[in-house]
N, C-alpha and C positions, 0 to 999 in steps of 0.2 A: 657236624657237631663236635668242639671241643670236648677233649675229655678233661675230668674232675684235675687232675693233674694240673694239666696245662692252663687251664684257669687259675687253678692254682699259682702258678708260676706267675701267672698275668699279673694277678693280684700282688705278689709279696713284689712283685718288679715294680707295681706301681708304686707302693706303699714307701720302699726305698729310693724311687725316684722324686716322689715329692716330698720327703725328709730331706733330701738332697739341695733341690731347689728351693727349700723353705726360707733359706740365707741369702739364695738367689734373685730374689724376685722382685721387681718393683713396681710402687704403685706410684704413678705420677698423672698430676691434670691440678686444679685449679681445687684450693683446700675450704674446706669450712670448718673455723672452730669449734668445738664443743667444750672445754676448758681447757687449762696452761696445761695440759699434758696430752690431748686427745682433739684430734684433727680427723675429718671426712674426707676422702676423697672418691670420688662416683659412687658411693655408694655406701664404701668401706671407711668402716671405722679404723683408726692408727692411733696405738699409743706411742708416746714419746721412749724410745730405748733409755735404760737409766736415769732418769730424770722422775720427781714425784713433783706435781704442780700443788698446791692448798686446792680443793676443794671449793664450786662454786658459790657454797652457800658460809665457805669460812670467815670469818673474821678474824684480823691481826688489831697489833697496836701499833700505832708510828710511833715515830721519836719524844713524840709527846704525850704518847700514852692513847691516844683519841684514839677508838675503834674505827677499822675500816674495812673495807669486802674485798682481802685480801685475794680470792678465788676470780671476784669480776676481774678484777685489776689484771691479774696472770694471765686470764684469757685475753682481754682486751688489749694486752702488752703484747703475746704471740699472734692477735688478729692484726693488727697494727702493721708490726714488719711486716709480715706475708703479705698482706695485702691483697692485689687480685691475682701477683703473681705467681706463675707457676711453681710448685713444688712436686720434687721426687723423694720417695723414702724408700729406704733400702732396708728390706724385711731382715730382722733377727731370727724371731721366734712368734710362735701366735699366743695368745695368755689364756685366762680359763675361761674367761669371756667370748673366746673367740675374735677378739681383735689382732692382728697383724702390729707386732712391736717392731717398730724399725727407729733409724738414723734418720731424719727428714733433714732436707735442701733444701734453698732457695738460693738459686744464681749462685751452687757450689757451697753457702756458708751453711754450718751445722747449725739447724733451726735447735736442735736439741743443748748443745752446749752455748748457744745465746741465750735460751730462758734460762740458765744456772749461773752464766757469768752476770745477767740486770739483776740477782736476787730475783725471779719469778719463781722458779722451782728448785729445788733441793737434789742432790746427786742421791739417786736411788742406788744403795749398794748393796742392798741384796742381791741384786744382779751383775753391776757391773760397776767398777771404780774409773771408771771412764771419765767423769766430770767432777771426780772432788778437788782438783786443782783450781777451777772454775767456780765450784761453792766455797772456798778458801779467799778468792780473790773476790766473788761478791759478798761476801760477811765483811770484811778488813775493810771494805769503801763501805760499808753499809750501804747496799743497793736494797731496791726491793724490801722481801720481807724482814733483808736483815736491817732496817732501819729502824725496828724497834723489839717487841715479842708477837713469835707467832710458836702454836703451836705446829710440831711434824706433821705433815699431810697422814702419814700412814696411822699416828696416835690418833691424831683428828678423827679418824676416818674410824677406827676402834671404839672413841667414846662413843661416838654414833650409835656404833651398832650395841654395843651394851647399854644405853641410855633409854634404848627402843626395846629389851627386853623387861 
């Protein structure tokens, strides 16, 4: 029987060894959407590193003002590329959710900085400034959501929940 100690030790060696690998680690096999930020893969949920997609149930305006579901559109814009093939994502961080925040691939291209460069999603910078070169250059062509008004996913996502109190 170990003693309390050594258990001890097991435990904080584990705890630091999977802090370790948390950046290490990746999850790859064939994705399923869930919206322009948030992919399945075997089982595991993935949010998009630095990137904020609208929200499934959001509505924008295009260029002419006409409401549209700006949220199906992102998903269906990141289901599109992928398609059936495979993707790899390379874990950052886990969020409070417990989903696994990574970098996602396919055939090497950053699935993450292609939904910000079509205007599907927005460079998340509370985390990372990683892709506001990429929301710079989809506003200026007016791609995507920048093609008319939309609200920020993350404000979106606030009136929600204050709406509902």
């Amino acid at each position: 029987m170990r003693s309390f100690a050594a258990a001890l030790g097991l435990a904080a060696a584990l705890a630091l060894g999977s802090g370790a690998q948390a950046k290490d680690r990746t999850v790859a096999g064939t994705a399923s959407v869930i919206d322009g930020d948030t992919i399945e893969i075997h089982g595991q949920r993935i949010r998009l590193y630095g990137i904020d997609a609208p929200e499934s149930r959001q509505t924008c305006s295009d260029a002419s003002g006409h409401p549209y579901r700006c949220g199906q559109k992102a998903a269906i814009a990141l289901s599109d590329r992928i398609g059936r093939a495979p993707v790899d994502c390379r874990q950052r961080d886990i969020d409070r959710y417990g989903r696994i925040v990574a970098i996602c691939y396919k055939d090497g291209e950053d699935l993450n900085a292609w939904m910000v460069r079509q205007g599907w999603a927005v460079a998340y910078t509370r985390c990372s400034d990683a892709y506001v070169r990429a929301q710079a250059a989809a506003e200026a062509e007016h791609r995507g959501i920048w093609q008319g008004e939309f609200t920020p996913p993350e404000a979106w996502r606030r009136a929600q929940r204050e709406s509902r109190r």
